[in-house]
N, CA, C and O of each residue as an XYZ file, in Angstrom:
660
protein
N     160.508    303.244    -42.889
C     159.172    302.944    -43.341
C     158.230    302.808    -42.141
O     157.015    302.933    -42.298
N     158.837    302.523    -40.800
C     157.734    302.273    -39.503
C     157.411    303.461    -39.204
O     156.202    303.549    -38.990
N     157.889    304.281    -39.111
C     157.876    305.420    -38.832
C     156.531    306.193    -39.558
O     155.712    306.795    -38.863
N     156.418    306.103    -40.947
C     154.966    306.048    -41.765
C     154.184    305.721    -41.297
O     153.359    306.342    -40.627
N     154.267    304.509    -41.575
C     153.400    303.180    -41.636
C     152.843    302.914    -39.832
O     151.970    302.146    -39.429
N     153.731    303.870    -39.030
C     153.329    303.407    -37.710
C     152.134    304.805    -36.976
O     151.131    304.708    -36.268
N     152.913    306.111    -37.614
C     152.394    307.744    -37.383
C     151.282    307.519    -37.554
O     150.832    306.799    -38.445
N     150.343    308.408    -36.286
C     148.881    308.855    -36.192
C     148.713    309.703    -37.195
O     149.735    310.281    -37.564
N     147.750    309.942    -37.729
C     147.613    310.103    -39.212
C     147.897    311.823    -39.020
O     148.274    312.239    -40.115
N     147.850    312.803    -38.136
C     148.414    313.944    -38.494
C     149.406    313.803    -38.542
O     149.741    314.641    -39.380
N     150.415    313.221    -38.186
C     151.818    313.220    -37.804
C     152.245    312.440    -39.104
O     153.415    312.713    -39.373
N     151.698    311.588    -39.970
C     151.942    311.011    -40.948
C     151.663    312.489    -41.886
O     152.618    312.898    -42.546
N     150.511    313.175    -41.923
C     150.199    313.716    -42.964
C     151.407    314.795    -42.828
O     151.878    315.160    -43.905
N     152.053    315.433    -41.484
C     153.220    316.104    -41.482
C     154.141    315.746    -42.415
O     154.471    316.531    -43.304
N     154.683    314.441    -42.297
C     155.707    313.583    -42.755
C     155.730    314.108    -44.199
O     156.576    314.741    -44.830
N     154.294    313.544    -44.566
C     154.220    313.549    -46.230
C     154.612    315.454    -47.080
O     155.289    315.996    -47.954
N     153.525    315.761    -45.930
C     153.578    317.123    -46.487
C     155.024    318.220    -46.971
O     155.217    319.148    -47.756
N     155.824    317.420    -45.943
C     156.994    317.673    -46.242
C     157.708    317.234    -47.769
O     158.264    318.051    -48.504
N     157.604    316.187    -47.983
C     157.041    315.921    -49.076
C     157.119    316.394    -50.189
O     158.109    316.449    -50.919
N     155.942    316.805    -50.396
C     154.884    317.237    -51.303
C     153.810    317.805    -50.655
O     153.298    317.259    -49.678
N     153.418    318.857    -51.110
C     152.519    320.171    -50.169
C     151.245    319.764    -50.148
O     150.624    319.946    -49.100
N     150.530    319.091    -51.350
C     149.216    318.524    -52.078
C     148.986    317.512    -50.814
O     149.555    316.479    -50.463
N     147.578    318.495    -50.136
C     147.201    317.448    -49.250
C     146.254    316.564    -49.576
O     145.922    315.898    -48.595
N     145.439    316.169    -50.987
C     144.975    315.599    -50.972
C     146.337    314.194    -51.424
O     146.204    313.031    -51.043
N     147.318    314.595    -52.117
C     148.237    313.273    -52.370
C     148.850    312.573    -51.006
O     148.954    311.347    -50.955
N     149.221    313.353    -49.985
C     148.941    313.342    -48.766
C     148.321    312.525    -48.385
O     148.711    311.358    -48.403
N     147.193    312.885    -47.936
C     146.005    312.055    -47.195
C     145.547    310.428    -48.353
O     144.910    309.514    -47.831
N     145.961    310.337    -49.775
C     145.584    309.498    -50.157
C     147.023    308.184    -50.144
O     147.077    306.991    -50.445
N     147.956    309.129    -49.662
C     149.266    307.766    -49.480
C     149.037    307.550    -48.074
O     149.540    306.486    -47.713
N     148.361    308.285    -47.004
C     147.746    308.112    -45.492
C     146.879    306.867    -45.521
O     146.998    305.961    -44.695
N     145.917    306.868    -46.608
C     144.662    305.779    -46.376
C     145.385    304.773    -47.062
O     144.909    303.700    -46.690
N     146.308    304.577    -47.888
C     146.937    303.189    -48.137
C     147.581    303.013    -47.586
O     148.460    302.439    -48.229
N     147.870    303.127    -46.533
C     148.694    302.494    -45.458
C     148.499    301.217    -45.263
O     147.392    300.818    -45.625
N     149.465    300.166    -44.649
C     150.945    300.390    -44.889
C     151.354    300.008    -46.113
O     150.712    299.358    -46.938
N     152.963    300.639    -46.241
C     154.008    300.173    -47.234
C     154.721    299.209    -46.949
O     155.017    299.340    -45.761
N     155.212    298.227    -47.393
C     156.073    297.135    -47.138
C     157.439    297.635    -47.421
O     158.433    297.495    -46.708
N     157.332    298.335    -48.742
C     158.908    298.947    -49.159
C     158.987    300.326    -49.722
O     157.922    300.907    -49.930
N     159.970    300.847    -49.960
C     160.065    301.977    -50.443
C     159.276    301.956    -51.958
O     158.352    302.703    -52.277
N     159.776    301.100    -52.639
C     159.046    300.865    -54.612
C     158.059    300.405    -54.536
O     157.631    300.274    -55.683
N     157.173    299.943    -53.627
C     155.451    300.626    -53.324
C     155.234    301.668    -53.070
O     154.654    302.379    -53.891
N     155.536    302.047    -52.099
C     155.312    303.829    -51.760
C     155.272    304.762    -53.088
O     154.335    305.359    -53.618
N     156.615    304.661    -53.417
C     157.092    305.295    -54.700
C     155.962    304.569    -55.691
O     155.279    305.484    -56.151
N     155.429    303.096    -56.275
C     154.176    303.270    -57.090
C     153.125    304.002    -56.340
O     152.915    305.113    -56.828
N     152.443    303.733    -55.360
C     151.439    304.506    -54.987
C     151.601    305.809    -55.411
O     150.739    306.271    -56.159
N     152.716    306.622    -55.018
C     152.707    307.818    -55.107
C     152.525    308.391    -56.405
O     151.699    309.291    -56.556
N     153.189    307.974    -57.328
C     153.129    307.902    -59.049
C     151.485    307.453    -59.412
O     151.133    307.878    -60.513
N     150.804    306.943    -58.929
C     149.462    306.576    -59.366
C     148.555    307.820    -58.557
O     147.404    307.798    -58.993
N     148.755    308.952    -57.449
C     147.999    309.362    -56.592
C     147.974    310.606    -57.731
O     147.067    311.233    -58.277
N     149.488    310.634    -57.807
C     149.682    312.142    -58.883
C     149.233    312.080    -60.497
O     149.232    313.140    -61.123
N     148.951    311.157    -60.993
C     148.593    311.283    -62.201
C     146.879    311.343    -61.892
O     146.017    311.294    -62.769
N     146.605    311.476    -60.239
C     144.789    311.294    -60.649
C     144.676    312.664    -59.666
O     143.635    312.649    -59.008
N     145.540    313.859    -59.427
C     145.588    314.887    -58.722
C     145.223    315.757    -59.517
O     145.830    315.718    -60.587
N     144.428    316.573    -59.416
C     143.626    318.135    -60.166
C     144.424    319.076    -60.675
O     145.492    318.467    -60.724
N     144.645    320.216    -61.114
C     145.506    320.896    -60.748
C     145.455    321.924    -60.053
O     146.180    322.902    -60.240
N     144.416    321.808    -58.986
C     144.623    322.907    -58.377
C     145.465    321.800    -57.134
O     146.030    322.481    -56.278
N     145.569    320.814    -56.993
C     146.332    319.575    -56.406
C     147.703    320.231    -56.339
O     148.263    320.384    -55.253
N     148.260    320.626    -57.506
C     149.865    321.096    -58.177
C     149.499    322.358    -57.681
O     150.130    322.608    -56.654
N     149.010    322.920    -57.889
C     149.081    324.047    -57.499
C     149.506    324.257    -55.832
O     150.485    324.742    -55.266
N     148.387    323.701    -55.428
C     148.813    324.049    -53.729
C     150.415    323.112    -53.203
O     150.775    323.186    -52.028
N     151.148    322.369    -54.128
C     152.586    321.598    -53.874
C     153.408    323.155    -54.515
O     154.411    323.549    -53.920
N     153.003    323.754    -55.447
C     154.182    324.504    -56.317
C     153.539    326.151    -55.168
O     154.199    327.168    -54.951
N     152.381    325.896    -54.759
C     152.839    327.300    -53.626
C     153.816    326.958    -52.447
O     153.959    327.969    -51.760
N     154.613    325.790    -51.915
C     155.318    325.722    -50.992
C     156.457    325.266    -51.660
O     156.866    324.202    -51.196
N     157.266    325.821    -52.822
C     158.570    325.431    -53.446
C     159.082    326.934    -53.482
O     158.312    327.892    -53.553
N     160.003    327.003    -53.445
C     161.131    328.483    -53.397
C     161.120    328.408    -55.142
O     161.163    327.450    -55.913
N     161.052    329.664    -55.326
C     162.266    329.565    -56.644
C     163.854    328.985    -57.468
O     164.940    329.123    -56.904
N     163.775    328.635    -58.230
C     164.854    327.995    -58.203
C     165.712    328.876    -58.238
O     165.492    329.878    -58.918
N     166.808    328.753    -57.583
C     167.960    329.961    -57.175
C     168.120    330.568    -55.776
O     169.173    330.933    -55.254
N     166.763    330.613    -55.216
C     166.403    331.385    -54.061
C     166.616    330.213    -52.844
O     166.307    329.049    -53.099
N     166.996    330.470    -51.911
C     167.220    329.395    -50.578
C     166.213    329.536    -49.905
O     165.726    330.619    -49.578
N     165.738    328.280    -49.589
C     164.582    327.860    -48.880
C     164.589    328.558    -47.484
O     165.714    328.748    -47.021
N     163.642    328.928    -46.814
C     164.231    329.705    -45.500
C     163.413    328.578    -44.764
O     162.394    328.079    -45.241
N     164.047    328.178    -43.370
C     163.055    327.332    -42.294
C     163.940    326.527    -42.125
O     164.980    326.448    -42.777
N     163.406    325.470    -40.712
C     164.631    324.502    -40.149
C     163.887    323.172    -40.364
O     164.147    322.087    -39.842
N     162.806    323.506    -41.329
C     162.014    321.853    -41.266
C     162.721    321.048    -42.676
O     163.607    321.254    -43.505
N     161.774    320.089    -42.357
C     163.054    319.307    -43.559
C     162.960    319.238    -44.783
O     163.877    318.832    -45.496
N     161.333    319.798    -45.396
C     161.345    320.472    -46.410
C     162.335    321.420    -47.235
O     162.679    321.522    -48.413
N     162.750    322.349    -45.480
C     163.350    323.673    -46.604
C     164.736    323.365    -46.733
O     165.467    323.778    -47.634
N     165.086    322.567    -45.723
C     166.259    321.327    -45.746
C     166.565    320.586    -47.000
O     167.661    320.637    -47.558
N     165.438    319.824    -47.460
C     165.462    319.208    -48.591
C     165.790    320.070    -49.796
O     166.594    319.709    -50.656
N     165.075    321.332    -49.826
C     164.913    322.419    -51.111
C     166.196    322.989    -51.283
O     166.604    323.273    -52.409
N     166.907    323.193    -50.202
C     168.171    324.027    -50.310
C     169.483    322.619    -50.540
O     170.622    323.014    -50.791
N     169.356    321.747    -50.486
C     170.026    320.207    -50.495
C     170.514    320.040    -52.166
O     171.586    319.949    -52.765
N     168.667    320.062    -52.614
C     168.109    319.769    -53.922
C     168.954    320.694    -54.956
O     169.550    320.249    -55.937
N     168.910    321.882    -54.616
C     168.894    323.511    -55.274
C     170.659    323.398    -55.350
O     171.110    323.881    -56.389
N     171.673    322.840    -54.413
C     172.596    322.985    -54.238
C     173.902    323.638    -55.126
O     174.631    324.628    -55.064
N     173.681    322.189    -56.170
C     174.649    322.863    -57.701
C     174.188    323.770    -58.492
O     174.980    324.422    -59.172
N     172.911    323.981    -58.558
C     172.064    325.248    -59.126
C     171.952    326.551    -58.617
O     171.389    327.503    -59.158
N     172.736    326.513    -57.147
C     173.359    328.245    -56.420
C     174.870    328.451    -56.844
O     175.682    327.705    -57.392
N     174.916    329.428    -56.496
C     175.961    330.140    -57.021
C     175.458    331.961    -58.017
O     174.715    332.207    -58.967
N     176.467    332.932    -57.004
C     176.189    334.042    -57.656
C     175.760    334.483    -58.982
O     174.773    335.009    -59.495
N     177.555    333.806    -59.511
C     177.217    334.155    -60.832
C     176.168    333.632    -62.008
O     176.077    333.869    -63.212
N     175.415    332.801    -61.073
C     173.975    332.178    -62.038
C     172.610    332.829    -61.447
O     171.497    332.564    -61.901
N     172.854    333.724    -60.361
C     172.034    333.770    -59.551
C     171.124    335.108    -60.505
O     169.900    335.212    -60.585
N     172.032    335.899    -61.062
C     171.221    336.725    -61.158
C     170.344    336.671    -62.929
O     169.547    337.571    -63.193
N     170.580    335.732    -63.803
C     170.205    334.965    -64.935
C     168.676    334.111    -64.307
O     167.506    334.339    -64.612
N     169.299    332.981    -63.248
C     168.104    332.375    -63.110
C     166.696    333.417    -62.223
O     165.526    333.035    -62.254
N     167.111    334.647    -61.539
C     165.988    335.299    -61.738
C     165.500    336.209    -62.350
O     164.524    336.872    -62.000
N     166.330    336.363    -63.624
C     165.832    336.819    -64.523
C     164.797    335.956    -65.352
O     163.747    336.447    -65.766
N     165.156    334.645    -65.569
C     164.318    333.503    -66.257
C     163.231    332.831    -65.635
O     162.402    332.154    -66.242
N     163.268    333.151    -63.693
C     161.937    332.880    -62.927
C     161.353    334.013    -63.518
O     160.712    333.801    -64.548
N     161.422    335.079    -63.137
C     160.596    336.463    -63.464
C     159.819    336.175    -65.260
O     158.613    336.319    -65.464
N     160.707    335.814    -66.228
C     159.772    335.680    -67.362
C     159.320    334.469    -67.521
O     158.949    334.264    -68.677
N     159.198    333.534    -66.768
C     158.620    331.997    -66.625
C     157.790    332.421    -65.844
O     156.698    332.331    -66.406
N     157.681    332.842    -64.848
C     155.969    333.579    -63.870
C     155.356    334.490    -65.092
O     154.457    333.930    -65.720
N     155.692    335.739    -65.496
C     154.874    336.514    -66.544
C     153.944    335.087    -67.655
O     152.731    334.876    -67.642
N     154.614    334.607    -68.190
C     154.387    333.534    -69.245
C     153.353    332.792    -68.738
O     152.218    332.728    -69.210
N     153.730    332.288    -67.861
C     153.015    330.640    -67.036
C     152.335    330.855    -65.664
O     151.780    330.043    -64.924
N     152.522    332.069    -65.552
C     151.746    332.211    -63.767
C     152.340    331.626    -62.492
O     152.240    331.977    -61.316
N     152.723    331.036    -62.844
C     153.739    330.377    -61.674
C     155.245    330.361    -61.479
O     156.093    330.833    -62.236
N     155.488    329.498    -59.893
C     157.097    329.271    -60.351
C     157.386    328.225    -61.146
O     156.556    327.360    -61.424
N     158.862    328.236    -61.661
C     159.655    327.133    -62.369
C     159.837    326.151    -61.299
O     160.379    326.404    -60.223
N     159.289    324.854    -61.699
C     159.764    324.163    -60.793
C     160.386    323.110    -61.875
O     159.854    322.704    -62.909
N     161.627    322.797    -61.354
C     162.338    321.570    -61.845
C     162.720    321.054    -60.985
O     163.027    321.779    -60.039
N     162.966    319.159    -60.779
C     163.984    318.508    -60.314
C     165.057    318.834    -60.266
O     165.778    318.213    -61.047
N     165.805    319.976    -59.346
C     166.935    320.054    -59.645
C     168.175    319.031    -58.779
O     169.219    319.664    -58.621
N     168.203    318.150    -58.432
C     168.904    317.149    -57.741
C     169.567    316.607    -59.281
O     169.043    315.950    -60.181
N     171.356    317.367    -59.105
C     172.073    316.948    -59.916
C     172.203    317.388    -60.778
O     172.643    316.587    -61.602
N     171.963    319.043    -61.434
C     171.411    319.339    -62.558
C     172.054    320.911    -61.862
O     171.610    321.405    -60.826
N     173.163    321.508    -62.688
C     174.036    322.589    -62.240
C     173.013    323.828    -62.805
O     171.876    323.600    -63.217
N     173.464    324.820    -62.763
C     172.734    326.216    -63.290
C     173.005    326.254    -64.530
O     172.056    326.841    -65.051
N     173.673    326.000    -65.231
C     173.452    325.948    -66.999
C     172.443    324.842    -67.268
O     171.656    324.951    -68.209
N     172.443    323.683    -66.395
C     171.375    322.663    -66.720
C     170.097    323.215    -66.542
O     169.238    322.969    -67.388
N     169.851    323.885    -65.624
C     168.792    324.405    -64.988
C     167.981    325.441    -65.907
O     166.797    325.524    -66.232
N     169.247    326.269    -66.212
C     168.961    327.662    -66.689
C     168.385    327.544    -69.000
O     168.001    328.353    -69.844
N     168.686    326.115    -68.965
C     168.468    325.722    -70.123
C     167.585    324.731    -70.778
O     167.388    324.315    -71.919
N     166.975    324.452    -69.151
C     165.622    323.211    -69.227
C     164.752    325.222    -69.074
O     164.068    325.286    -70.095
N     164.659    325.998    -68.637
C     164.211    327.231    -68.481
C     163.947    327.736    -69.187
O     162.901    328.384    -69.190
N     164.955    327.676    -70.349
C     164.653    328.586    -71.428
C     163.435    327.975    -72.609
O     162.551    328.645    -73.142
N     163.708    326.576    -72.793
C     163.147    325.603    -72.952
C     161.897    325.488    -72.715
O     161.070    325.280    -73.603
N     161.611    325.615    -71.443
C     160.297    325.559    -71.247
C     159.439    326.487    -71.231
O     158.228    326.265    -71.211
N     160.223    328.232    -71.243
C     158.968    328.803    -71.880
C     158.161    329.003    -72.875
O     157.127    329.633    -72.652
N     158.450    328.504    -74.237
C     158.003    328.369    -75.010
C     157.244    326.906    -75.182
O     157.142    326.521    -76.347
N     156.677    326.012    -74.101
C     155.721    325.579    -74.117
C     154.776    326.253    -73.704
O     154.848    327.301    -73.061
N     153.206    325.314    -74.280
C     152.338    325.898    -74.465
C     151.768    325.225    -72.890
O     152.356    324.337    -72.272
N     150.180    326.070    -72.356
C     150.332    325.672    -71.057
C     149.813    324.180    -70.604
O     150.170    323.714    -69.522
N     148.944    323.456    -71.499
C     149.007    322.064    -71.469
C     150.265    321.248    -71.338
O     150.275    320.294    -70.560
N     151.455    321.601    -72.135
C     152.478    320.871    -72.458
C     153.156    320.948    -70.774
O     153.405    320.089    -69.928
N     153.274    322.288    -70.823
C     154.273    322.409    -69.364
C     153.354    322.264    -68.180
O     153.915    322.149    -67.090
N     152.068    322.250    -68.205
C     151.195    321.513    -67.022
C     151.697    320.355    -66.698
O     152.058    320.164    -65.537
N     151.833    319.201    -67.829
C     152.068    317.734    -67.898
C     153.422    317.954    -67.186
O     153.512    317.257    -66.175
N     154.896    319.018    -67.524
C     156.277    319.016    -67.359
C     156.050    319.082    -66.167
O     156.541    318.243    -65.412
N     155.042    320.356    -65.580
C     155.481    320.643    -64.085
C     155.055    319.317    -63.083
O     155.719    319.010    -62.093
N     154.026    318.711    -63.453
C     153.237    317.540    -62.636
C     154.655    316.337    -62.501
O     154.767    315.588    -61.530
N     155.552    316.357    -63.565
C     156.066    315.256    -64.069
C     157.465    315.498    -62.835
O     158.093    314.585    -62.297
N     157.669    316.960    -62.633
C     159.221    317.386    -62.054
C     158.420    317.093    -60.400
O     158.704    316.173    -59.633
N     157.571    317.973    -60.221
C     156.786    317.551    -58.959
C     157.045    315.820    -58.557
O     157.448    315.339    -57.498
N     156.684    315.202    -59.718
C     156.843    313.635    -58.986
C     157.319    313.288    -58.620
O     157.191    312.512    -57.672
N     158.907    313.949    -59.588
C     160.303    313.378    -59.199
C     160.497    314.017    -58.180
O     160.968    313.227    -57.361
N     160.408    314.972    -57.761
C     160.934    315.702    -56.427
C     160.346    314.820    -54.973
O     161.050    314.534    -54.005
N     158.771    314.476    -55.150
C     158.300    314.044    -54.125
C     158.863    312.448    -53.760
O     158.964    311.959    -52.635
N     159.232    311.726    -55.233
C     159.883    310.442    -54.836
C     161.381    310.941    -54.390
O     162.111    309.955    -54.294
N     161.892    311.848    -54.166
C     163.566    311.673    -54.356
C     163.261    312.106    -52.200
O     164.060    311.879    -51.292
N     162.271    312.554    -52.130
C     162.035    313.154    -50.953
C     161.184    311.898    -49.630
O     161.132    312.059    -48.411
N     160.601    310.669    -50.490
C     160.088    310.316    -49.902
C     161.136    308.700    -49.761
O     160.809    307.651    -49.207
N     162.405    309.028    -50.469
C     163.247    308.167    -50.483
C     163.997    308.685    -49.006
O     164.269    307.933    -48.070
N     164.259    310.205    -49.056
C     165.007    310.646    -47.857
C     164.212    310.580    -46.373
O     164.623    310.533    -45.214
N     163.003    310.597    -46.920
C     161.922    310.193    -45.193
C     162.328    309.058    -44.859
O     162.901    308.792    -43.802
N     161.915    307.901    -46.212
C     162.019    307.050    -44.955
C     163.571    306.058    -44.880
O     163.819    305.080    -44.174
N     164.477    306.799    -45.953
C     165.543    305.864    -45.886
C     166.648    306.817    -45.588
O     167.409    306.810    -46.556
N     167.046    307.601    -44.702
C     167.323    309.238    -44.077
C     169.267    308.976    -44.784
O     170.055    308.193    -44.254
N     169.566    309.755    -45.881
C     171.051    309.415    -45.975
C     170.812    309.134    -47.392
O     171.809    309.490    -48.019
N     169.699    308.529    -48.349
C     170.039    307.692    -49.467
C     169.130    309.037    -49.939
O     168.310    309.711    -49.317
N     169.793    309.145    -51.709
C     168.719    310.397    -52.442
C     168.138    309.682    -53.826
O     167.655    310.381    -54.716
N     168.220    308.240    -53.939
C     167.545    307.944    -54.742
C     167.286    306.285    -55.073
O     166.524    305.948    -55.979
């Protein structure tokens, strides 16, 4: 948590961005500085994202891989993504789940993003199917909601390096 709570604010906004891509959620867990504990951080963060735009989500879901696809880079983002993604690789799912990114982008414009921390490729591949047939309000709310969880499971590994939840 010093490490946050101590960083010159680019070097904090690095931290976060890693994160979660949304620099305004970013810069608004920057100006509440400091955290005392992790389950402040984690409320702040839950209160920053329910008042984020969506073009907010948007600029977090342009720096997520597809689910299936391995994060490329040595930062700890793509670290985190390929960590996250783990039980959800594997060949023989590999070529299903991009079949189901490909008609989840046609549908929804974007990528699928799910929490996948813990959640194998049939789990994955069946919250997927699932969700294309929401409508785009419904899965706006889903994607904002998986985003959260990802950024708390991530901002558990910043500042508590070893623990995923």
């Amino acid at each position: 948590m010093e490490r946050l709570n101590d960083a010159e604010p680019a070097q904090a906004e690095e931290l976060l961005l890693a994160c979660c891509a949304a620099r305004r959620w970013a810069n608004e867990l920057i100006a509440r500085r400091p955290y005392h504990d992790l389950a402040t951080l984690r409320r702040v963060s839950d209160a920053v994202f329910a008042e984020l735009d969506w073009a907010d989500i948007e600029q977090a879901l342009a720096a997520h891989p597809r689910i299936g696809e391995r994060a490329a880079g040595a930062g700890p983002e793509a670290a985190w993504s390929r960590e996250e993604q783990s039980a959800a690789a594997g060949e023989a799912s590999a070529a299903r789940l991009a079949e189901g990114n490909a008609e989840y982008e046609r549908r929804h414009g974007r990528v699928f993003l799910i929490c996948a921390t813990g959640l194998d490729a049939g789990a994955v591949l069946t919250a997927l199917r699932q969700r294309l047939d929401n409508d785009e309000e419904t899965e706006r709310t889903v994607v904002r909601e998986e985003l959260r969880k990802i950024a708390n499971l991530r901002l558990t590994k910043l500042v508590r390096p070893g623990e995923t939840a």
